[in-house]
DODO-187386 format. One line per 8 residues: number of its first residue (from 1); their letters; for each residue x, y, z of C-alpha. Coordinates in steps of 0.05 Angstrom, whole numbers. Layout:
<nodes>
NUM	A	X/Y/Z ~ ...
</nodes>
This chain:
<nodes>
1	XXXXXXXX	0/0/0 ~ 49/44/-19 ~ 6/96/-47 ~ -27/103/22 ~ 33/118/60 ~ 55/168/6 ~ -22/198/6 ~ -6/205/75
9	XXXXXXXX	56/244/70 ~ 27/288/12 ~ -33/299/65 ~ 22/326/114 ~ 65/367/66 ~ -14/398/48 ~ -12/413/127 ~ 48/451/132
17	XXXXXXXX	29/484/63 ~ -25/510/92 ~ 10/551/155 ~ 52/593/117 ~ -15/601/70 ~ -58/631/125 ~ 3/670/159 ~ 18/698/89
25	XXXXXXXX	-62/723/84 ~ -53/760/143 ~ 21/791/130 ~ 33/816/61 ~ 104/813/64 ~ 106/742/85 ~ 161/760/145 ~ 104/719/194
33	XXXXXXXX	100/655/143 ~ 179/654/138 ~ 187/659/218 ~ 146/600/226 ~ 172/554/182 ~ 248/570/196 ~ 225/569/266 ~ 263/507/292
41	XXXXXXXX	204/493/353 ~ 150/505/307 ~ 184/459/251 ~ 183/407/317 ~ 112/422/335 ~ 72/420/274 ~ 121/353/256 ~ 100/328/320
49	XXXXXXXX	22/347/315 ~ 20/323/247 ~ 51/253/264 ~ -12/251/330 ~ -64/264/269 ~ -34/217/229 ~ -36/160/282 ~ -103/180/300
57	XXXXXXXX	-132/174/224 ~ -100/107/227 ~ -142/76/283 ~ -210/107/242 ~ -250/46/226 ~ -245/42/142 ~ -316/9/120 ~ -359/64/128
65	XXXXXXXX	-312/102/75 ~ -305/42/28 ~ -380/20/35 ~ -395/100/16 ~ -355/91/-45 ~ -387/31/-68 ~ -458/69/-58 ~ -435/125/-89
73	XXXXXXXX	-406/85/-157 ~ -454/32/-185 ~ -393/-4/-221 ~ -352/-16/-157 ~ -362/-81/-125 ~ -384/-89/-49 ~ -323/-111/-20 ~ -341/-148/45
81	XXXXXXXX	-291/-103/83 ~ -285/-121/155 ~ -329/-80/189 ~ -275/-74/247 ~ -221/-50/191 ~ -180/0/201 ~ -149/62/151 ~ -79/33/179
89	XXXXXXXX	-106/-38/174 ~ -116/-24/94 ~ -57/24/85 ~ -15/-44/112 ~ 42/-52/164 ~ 87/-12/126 ~ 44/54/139 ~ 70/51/218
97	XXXXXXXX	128/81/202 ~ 88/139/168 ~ 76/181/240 ~ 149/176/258 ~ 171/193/182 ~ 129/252/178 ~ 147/281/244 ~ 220/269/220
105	XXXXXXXX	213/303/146 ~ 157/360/167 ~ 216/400/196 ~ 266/390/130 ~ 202/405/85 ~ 184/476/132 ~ 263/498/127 ~ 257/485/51
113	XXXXXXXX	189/516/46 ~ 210/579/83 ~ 267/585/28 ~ 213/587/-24 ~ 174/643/14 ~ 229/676/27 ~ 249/680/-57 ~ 173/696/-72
121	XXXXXXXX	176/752/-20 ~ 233/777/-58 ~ 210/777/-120 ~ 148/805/-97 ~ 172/889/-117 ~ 182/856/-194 ~ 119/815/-192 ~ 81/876/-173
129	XXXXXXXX	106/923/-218 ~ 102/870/-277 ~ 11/869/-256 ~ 22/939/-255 ~ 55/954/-324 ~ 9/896/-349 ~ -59/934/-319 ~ -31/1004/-360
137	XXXXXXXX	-22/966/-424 ~ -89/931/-417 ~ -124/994/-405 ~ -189/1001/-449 ~ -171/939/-486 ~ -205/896/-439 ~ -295/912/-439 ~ -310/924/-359
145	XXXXXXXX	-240/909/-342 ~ -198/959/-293 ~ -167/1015/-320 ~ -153/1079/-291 ~ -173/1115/-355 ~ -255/1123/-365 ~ -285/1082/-429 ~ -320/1129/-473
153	XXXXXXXX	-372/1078/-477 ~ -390/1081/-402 ~ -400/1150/-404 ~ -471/1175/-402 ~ -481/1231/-457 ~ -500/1297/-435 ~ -573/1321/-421 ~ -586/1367/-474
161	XXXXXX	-553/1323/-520 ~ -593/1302/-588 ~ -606/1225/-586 ~ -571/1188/-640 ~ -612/1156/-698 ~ -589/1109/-734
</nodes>
């Protein structure tokens, strides 16, 4: 069951993805995202919490989710799961490794992660002025789009004005 133990890793890389994501939301610059994941204890923390969550999914009985997923596709087969079956039970004995692995690698994957923010955050003046040279050029090309400059179009014609006849 390879592909379970690596759907478990990818499910904890997601995890750590997601702290810089939601720091980064609330900090422009991204200085809060890149504390956190070059932050040694929180590297050690979320590694640690992640490898709890990972142990814990693996005691969750399986057959409710595979019974769902034969409901759900007429084509599946019922599969006569053990109803006492567990997600670590399926994933097989190799996937009790996975808690220790991922509380091992989270750390390695923050550090490399906060490199990443940390070269998006500096390319962030370029990046900016590239949307802002792009907005400029686009201006009145694009119908409804932004554009500082007013689209004739959109203008109302003046009261007295004769109307057009065509």
């Amino acid at each position: 069951m390879k592909l379970a133990v690596s759907g478990l890793m990818g499910a904890a890389a997601l995890a750590a993805a997601l702290v810089p994501a939601a720091a980064t939301a609330r900090d422009r610059d991204g200085a809060r995202a890149m504390a956190v994941l070059s932050n040694p204890e929180s590297q050690a923390a979320l590694g640690e919490a992640m490898a709890g969550l990972v142990e814990a999914l693996m005691q969750v009985r399986a057959a409710p989710f595979v019974k769902a997923l034969d409901r759900a596709d007429p084509g599946r087969r019922d599969r006569g799961i053990d109803p006492d079956a567990t997600l670590g039970d399926l994933a097989g004995p190799e996937a009790r490794a996975v808690p220790r692995q991922i509380e091992q690698r989270l750390p390695q994957m923050m550090g490399a992660m906060a490199g990443m923010a940390e070269a998006v955050d500096a390319m962030r003046p370029q990046l900016e002025a590239m949307a802002k040279q792009m907005q400029e050029r686009m201006a009145g090309t694009v119908p409804n789009g932004r554009s500082d400059q007013a689209d004739p179009a959109d203008t109302p014609p003046p009261a007295d004005a004769e109307p057009e006849v065509e």
